[in-house]
KELO-445033 format. One record per residue (C-alpha): residue number from 1; residue in one letter; x, y, z. Coordinates in pm, 1 decimal. Example, Ala and Ser with C-alpha at 12.3 -4.5 7.8 and 13.67 -1.06 7.14 Angstrom:
<sites>
   nr  rest         x         y         z
    1     A    1230.0    -450.0     780.0
    2     S    1367.0    -106.0     714.0
</sites>
This chain:
<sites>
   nr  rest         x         y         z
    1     X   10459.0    7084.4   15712.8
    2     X   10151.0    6909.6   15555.1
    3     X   10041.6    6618.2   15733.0
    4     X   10153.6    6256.9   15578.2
    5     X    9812.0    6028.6   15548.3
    6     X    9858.0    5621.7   15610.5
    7     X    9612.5    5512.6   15353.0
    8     X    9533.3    5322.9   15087.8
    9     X    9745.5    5467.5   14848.7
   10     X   10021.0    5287.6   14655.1
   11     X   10254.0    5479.3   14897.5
   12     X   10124.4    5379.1   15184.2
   13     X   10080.7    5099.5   15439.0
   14     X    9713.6    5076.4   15310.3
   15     X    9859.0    4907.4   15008.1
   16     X    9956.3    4522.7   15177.5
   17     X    9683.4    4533.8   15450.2
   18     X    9346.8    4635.2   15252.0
   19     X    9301.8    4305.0   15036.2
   20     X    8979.2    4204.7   14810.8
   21     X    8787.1    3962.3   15026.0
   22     X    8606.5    3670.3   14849.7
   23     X    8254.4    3527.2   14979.4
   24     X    8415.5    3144.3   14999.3
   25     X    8053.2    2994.6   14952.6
   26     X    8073.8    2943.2   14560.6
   27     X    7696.6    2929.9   14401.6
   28     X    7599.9    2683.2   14128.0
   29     X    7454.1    2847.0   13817.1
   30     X    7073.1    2847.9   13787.9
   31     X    6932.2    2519.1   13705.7
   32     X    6600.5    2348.4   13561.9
   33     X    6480.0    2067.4   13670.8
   34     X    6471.1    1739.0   13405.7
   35     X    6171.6    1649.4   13323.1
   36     X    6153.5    1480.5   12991.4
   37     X    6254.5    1137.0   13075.0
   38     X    5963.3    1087.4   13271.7
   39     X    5755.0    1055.5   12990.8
   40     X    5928.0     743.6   12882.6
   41     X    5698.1     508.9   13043.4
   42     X    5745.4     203.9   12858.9
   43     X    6038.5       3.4   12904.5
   44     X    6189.4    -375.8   12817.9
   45     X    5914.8    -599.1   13013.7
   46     X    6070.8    -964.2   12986.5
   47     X    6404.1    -865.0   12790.2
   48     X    6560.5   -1240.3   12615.5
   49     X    6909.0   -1128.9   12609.4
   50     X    7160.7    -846.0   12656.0
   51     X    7211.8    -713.4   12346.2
   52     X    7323.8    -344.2   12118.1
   53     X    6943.8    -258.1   12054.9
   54     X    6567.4    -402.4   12150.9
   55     X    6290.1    -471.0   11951.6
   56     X    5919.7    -432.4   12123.9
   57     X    5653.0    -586.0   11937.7
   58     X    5312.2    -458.0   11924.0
   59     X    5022.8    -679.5   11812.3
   60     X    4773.6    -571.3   11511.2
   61     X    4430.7    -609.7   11549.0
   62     X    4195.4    -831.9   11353.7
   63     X    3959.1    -595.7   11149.2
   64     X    3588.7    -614.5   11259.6
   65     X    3299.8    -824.1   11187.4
   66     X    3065.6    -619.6   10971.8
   67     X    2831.7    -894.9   10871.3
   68     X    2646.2   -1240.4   11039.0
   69     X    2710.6   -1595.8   11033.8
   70     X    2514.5   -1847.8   10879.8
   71     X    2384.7   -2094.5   11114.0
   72     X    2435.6   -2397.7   10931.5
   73     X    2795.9   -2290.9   10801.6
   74     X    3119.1   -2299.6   10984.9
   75     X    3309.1   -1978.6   10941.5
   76     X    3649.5   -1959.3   10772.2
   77     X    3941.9   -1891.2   11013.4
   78     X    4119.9   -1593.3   10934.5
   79     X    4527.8   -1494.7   11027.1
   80     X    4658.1   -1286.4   11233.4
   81     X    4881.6   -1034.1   11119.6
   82     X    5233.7    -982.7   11173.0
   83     X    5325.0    -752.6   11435.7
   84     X    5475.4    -410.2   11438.1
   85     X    5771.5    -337.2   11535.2
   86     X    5990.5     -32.4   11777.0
   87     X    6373.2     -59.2   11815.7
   88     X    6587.2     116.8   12050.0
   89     X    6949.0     141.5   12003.7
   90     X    7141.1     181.3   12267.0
   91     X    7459.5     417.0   12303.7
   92     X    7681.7     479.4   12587.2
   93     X    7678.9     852.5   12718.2
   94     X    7921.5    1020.0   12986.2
   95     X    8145.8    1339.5   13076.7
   96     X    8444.4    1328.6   13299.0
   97     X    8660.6    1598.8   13498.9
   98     X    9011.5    1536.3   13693.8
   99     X    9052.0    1802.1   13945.5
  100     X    9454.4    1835.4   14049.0
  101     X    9581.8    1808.1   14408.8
  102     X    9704.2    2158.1   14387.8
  103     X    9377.1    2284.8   14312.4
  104     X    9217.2    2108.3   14610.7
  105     X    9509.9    2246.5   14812.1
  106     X    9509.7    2566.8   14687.4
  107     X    9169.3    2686.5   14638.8
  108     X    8952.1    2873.6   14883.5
  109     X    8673.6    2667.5   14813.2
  110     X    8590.7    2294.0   14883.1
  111     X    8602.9    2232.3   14536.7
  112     X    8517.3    1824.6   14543.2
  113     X    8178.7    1862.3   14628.8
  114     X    8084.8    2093.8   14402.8
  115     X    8258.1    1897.6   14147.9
  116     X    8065.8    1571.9   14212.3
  117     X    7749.5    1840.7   14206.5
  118     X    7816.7    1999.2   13861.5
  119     X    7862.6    1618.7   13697.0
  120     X    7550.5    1507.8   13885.1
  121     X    7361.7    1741.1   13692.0
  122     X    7505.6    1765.9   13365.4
  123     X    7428.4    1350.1   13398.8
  124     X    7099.2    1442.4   13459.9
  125     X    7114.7    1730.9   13176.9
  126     X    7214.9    1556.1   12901.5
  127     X    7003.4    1236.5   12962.1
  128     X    6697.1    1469.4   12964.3
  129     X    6817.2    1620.6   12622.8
  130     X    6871.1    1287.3   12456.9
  131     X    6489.8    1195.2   12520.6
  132     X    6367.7    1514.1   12422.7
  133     X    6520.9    1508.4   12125.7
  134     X    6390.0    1164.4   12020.5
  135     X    6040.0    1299.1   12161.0
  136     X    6045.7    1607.0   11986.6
  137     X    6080.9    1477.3   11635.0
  138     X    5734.4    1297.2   11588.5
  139     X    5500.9    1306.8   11289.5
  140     X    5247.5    1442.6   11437.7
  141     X    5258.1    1823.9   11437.4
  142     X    5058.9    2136.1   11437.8
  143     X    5237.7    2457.6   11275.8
  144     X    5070.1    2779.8   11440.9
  145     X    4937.4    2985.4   11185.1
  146     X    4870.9    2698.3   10947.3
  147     X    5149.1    2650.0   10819.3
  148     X    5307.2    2335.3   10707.7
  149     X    5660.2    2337.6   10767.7
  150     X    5840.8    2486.7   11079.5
  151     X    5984.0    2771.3   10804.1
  152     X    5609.3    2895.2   10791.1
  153     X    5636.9    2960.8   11122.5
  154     X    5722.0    3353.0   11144.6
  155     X    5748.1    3585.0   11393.1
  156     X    5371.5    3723.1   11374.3
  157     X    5061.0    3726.5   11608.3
  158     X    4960.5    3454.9   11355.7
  159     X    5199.4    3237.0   11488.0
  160     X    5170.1    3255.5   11885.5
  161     X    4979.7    2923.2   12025.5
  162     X    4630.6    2908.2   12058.9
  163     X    4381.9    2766.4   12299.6
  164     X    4245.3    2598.3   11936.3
  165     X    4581.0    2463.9   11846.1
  166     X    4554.7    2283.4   12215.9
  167     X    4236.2    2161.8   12152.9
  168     X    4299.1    2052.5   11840.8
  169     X    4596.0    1803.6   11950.0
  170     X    4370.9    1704.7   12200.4
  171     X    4094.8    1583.5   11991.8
  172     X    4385.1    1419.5   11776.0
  173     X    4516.7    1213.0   12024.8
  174     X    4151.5    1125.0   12154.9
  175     X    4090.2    1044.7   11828.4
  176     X    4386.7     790.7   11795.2
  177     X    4291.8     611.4   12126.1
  178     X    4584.1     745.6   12317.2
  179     X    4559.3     652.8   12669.8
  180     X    4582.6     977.2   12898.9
  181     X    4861.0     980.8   13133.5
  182     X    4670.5    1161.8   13487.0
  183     X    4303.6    1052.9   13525.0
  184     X    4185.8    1162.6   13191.6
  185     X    4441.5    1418.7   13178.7
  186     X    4701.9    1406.9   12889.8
  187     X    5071.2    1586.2   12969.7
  188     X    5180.5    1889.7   12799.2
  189     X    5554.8    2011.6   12792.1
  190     X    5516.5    2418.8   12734.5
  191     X    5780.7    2683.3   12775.8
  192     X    5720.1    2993.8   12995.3
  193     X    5746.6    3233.6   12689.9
  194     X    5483.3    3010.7   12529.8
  195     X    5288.3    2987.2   12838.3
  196     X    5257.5    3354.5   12903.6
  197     X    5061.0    3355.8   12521.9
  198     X    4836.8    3084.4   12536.6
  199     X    4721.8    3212.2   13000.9
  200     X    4663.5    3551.9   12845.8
  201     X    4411.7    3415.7   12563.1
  202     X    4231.7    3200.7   12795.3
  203     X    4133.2    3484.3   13039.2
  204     X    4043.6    3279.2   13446.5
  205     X    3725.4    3161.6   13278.2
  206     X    3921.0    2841.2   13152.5
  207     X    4241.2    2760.9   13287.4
  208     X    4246.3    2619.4   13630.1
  209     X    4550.7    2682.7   13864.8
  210     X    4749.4    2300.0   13975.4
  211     X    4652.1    2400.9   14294.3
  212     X    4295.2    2449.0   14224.6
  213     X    4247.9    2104.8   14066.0
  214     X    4404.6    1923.0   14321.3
  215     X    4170.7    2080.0   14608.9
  216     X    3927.3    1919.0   14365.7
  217     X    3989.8    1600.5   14488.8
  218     X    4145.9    1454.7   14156.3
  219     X    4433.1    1336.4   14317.3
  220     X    4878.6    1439.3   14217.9
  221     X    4940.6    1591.2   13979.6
  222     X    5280.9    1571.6   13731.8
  223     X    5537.7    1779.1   13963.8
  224     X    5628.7    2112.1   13811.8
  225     X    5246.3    2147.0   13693.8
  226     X    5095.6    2478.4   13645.8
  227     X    4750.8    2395.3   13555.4
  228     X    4474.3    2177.1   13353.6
  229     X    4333.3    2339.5   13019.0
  230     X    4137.8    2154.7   12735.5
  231     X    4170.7    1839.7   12905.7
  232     X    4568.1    1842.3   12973.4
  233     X    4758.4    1942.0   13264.2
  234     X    5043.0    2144.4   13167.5
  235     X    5405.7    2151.4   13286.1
  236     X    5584.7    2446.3   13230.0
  237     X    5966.7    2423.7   13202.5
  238     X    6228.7    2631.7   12992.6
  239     X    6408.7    2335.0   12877.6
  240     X    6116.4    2271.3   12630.1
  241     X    6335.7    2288.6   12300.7
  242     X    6368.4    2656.5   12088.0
  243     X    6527.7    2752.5   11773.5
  244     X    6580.0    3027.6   11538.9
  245     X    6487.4    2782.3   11230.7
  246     X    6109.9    3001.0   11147.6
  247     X    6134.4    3215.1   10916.4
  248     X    6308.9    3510.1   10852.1
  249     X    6469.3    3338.0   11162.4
  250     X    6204.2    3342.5   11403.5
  251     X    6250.3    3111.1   11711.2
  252     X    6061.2    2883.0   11717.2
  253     X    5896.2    2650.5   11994.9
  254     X    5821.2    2287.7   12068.5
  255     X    5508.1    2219.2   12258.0
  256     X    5491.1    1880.8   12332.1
  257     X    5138.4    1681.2   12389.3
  258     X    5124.6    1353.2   12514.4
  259     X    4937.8    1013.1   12634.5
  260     X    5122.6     698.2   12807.8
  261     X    5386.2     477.4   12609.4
  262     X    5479.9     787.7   12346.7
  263     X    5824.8     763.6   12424.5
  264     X    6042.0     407.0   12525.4
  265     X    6331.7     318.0   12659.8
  266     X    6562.0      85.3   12735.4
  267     X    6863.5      55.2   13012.2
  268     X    7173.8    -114.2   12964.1
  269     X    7318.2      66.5   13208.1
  270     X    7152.9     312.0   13431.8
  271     X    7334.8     600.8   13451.8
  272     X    7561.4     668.1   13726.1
  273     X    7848.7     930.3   13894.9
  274     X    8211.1     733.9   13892.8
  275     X    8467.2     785.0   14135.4
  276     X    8771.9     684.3   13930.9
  277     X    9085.6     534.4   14048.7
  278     X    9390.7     765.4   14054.1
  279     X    9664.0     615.2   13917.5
  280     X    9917.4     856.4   13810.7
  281     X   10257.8     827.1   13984.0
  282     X   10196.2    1106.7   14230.4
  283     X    9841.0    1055.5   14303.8
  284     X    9764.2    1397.7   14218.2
  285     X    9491.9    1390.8   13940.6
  286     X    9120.3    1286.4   14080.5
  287     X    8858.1    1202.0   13821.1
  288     X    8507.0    1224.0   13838.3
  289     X    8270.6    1164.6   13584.9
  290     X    7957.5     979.2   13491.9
  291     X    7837.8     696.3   13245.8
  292     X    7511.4     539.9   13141.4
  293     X    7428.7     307.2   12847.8
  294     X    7063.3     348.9   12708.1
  295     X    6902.5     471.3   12449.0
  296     X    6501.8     622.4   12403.5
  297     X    6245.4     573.9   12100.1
  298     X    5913.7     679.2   12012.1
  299     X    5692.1     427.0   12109.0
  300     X    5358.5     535.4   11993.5
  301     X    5325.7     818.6   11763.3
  302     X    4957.1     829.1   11785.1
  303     X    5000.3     903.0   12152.4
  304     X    5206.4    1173.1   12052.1
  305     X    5182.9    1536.5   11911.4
  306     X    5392.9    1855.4   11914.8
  307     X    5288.5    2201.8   11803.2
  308     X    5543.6    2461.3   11676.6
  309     X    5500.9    2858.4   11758.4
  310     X    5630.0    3120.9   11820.4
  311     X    5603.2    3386.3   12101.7
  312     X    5482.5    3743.5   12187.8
  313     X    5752.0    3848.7   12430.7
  314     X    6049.2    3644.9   12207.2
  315     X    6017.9    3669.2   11860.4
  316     X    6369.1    3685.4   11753.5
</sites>
């Protein structure tokens, strides 16, 4: 008689005792850290009233003396002219989940905390978005390849950043006075794929490692930095926007250069995780959620510039 296995078979007492096991530590997806809002540096000062937007004002200077005065004649006054204005509208912003009782109950996780995690960071998120859109969108803009629209932006060699298109912006915003944000360092927003072009066309003769300038003596740098080129330090992050809108559909990238007060802001509200009150009959559904009212502008545009590229190791 052949012998009778207990196994694992669908005939056998394997069947109800061998189960699929679950790891019960749940991990978050892969994250990257928001870094956009930092650059709005200027904010409401002495604010008259609460109010659906605010105006900042910026003063215009007089134009300069080119000639000399008379010594015997008094010199005509002359106005001052009106000042120039930035508004920033404010909008509220939020996202909200209700976990169940059951689910709490039931699951084999401790599902609240990760909860109050995941809304934490989509706050945090979608804040970041909403300034980089606003700070992505300036006039100021340098199309690699020369070019003059983001469509003339292809997929070519033509169109990968250059160490010239970085020096370039810098001059630009030298030229308009913009104030540098470290030292005499301006901040540049890159993305790794656009990162990888522009380290492999500089070669260790000119880029310096974040480290290696702050043994310098120099003092912090921006947190996330990778390094100081052309008179910039650069932080390198893969939130920095991207589209397919080249052409022929090549994505495209957003390199973002700039000095202090390029992008504003104002707070109504800051931003903020809610615990909300459970009020169904049972007291089984638990919201969470988050709410902020603000809104961001660009403050100075000649303390801003963005150049569009593409890259060698994504071109489609």
């Amino acid at each position: 008689m052949a012998n009778a296995y207990t196994d694992t078979s669908t005939s056998s007492l394997g069947t109800s005792l061998v189960q699929t096991a679950y790891d019960r530590y749940v991990e978050f997806a892969l994250r990257a850290m928001p870094l956009i809002r930092d650059v709005a540096d200027k904010r409401p000062v002495q604010q008259a009233m609460p109010g659906s937007s605010v105006v900042f004002q910026l003063y215009t200077d007089l134009s300069a003396v080119t000639g000399t005065l008379t010594e015997t004649t008094d010199p005509d006054a002359v106005a001052l002219g009106n000042t120039s204005t930035v508004t920033v509208t404010l909008n509220e912003y939020g996202n909200a989940a209700i976990a169940t009782r059951k689910l709490e109950l039931f699951s084999l996780s401790d599902v609240d905390p990760a909860i109050a995690d995941i809304i934490a960071f989509n706050m945090a998120d979608s804040i970041d978005g909403f300034a980089q859109t606003v700070l992505r969108q300036g006039s100021n803009v340098i199309y690699s390849g020369g070019g003059s629209t983001t469509t003339g932006v292809t997929g070519g060699t033509a169109s990968q950043i250059t160490s010239a298109n970085i020096r370039r912006a810098i001059a630009k915003l030298r030229a308009n006075k913009a104030v540098p944000r470290v030292g005499d360092l301006y901040w540049v927003g890159i993305h790794p794929e656009v990162s990888h072009d522009l380290r492999a066309e500089t070669g260790a003769g000119g880029w310096r490692e974040a480290h290696v300038y702050n043994e310098s003596g120099a003092g912090n740098l921006w947190p996330g930095s990778i390094g100081v080129y052309e008179g910039a330090m650069f932080v390198e992050s893969p939130r920095m926007y991207n589209a397919t809108d080249g052409g022929s559909s090549a994505r495209v990238f957003r390199t973002i250069l700039a000095g202090k007060q390029a992008l504003a802001e104002a707070v109504a509200e800051e931003p903020h995780v809610i615990i909300g009150p459970v009020t169904d009959k049972l007291m089984r559904f638990r919201p969470i959620g988050w709410y902020g009212v603000l809104g961001f502008a660009r403050y100075r545009e000649a303390a801003l510039y963005r150049i569009e590229s593409t890259s060698s190791i994504n071109n489609a």
